[in-house]
C-alpha positions as a Markdown table, in Angstrom:
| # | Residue | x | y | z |
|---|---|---|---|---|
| 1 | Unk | 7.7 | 19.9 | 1.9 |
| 2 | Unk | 7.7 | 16.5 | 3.6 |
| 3 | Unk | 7.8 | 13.2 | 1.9 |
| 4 | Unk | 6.4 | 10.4 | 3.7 |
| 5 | Unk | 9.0 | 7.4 | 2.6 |
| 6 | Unk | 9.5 | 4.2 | 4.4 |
| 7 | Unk | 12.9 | 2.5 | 4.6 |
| 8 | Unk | 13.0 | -1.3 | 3.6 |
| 9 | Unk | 16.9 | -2.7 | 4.2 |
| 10 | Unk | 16.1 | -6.2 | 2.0 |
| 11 | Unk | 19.5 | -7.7 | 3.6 |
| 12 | Unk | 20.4 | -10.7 | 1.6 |
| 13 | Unk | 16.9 | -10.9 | 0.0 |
| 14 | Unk | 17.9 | -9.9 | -3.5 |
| 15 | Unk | 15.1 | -12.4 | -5.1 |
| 16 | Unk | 12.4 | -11.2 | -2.7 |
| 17 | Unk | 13.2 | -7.7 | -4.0 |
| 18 | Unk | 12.9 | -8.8 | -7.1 |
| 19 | Unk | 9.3 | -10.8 | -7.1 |
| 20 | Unk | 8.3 | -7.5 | -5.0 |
| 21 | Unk | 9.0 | -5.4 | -7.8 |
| 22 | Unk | 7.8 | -7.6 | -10.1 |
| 23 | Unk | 4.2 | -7.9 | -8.1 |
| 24 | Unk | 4.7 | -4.1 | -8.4 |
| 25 | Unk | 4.6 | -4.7 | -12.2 |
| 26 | Unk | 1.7 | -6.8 | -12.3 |
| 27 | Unk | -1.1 | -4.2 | -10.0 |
| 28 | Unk | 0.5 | -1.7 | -12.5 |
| 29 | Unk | -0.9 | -3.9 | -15.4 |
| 30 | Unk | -4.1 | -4.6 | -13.7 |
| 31 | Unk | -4.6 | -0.9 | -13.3 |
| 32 | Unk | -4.2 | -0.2 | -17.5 |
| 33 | Unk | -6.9 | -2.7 | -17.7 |
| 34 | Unk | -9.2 | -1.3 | -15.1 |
| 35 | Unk | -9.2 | 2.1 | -16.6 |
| 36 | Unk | -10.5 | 0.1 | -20.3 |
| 37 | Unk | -13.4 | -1.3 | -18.4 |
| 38 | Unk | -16.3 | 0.9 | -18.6 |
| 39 | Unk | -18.0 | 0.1 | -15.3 |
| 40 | Unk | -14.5 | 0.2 | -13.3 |
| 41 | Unk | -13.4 | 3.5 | -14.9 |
| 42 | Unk | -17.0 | 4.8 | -13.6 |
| 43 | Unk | -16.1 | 3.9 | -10.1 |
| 44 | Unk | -12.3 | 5.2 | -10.9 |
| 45 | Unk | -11.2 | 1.8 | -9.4 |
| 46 | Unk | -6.9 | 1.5 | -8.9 |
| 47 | Unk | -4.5 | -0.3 | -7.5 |
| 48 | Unk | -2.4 | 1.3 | -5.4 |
| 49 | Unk | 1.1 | 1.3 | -6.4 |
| 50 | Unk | 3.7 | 2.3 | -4.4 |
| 51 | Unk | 6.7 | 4.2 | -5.8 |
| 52 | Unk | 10.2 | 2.4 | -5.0 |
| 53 | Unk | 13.6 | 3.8 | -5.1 |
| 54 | Unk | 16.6 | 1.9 | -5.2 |
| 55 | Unk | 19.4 | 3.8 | -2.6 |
| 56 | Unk | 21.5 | 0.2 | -3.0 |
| 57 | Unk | 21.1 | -3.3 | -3.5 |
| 58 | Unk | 20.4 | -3.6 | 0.0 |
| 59 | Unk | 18.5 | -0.9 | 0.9 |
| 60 | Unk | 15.1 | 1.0 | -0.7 |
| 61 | Unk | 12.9 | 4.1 | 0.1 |
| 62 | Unk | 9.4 | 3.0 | -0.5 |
| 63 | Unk | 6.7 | 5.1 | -0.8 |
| 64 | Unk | 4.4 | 5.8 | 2.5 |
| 65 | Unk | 1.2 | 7.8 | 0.7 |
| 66 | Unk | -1.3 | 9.0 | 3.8 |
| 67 | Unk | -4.5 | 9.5 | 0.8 |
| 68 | Unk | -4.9 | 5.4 | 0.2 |
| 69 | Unk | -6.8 | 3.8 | 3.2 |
| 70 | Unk | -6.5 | -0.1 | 3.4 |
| 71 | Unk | -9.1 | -3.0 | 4.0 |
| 72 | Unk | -8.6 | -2.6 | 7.7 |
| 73 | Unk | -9.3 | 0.6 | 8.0 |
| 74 | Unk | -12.4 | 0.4 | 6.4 |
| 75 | Unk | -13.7 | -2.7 | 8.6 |
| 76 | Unk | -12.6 | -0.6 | 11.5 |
| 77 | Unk | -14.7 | 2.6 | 10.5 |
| 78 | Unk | -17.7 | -0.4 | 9.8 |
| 79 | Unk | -17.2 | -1.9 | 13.2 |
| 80 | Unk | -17.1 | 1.9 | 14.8 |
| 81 | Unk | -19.7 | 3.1 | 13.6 |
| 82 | Unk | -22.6 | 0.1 | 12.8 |
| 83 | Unk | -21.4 | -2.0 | 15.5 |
| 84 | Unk | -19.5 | -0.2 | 18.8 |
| 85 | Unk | -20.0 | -3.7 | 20.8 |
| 86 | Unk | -17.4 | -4.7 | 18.4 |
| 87 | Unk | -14.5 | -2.0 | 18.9 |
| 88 | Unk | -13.0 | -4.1 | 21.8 |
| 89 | Unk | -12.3 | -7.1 | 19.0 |
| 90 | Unk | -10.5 | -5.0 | 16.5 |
| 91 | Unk | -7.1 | -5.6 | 16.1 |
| 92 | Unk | -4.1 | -3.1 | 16.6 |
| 93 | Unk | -2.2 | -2.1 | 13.8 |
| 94 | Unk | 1.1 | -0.1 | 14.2 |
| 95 | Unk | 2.4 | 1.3 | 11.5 |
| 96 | Unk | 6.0 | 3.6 | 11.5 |
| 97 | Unk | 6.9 | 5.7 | 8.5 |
| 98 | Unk | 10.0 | 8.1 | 8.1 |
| 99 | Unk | 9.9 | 11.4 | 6.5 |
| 100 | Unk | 13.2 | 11.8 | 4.4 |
């Protein structure tokens, strides 16, 4: 089985790490009060949360999940399929993940 994880060295950043995971903390909290609204449970509405893991202060495996689709991919479906003049304007995005 593969798991798609992406490799984040934070360096010297300890206190970026820290207001990640703590931003990490927050979507987690909006998500417990999505699921107590009746018209965003209806329309199973999340966050999407990454799962971190710690290898050492310096280094974490984050997460890569290939089922959540971002803003930009949406646009870039919209601007595909409603609007092909449009498909010259859309910006590249590369992403890389590892599998571990």
């Amino acid at each position: 089985k593969v798991y798609p994880y992406l490799m984040v060295n934070t360096s010297s950043h300890v206190k970026l790490a820290r207001s990640e995971e703590r931003f990490l903390q927050l979507l987690r909290m909006f998500n417990k009060s999505l699921v107590q609204r009746k018209e965003s449970c209806r329309r199973n509405l999340q966050w999407s949360v990454p799962k971190v893991v710690a290898t050492a202060p310096t280094c974490r495996l984050i997460e890569d999940s290939t089922s959540n689709i971002s803003v930009l991919e949406i646009y870039r479906w919209y601007c595909k399929n409603r609007h092909p003049r449009w498909r010259s304007t859309l910006p590249s995005l590369t992403t890389t993940s590892n599998s571990v």
